[in-house]
C-alpha positions in Angstrom: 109.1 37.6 117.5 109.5 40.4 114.3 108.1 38.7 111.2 111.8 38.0 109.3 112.1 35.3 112.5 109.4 34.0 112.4 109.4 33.7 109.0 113.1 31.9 108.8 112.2 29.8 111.8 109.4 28.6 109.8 111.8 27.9 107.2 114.0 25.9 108.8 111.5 23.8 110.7 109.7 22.8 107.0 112.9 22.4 106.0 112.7 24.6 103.0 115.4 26.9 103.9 117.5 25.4 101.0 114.7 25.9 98.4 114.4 29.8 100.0 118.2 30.3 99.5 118.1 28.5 96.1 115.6 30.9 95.1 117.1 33.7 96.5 120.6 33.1 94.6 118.2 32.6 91.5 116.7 36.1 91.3 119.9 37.7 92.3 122.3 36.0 89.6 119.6 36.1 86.5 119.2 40.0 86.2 123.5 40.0 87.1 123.9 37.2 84.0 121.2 38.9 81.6 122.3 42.5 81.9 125.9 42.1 82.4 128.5 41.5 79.3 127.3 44.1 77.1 129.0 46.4 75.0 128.2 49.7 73.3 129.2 49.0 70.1 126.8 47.9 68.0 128.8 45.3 65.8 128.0 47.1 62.3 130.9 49.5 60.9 129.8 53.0 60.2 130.1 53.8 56.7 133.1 55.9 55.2 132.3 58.6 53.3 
């Protein structure tokens, strides 16, 4: 059995597949909300001259 198997097997039989997803969906959906939304203005006018 490859190691991602056994690995997941493992998982379910501890039932922690639910932590492992919860997890999974954490460090996918932190760097997407942190890093998304930005804009390239900086919010201060430039000055007229």
């Amino acid at each position: 059995m490859n190691p991602v198997r056994r690995l997941f097997a493992d998982l379910v039989e501890k039932r922690l597949w639910p932590v492992a997803l919860a997890l999974l969906v954490t460090a996918v959906a932190i760097p997407l909300l942190m890093g998304g939304g930005g804009s390239d203005e900086s919010g201060v006018p430039d000055p007229s001259v």
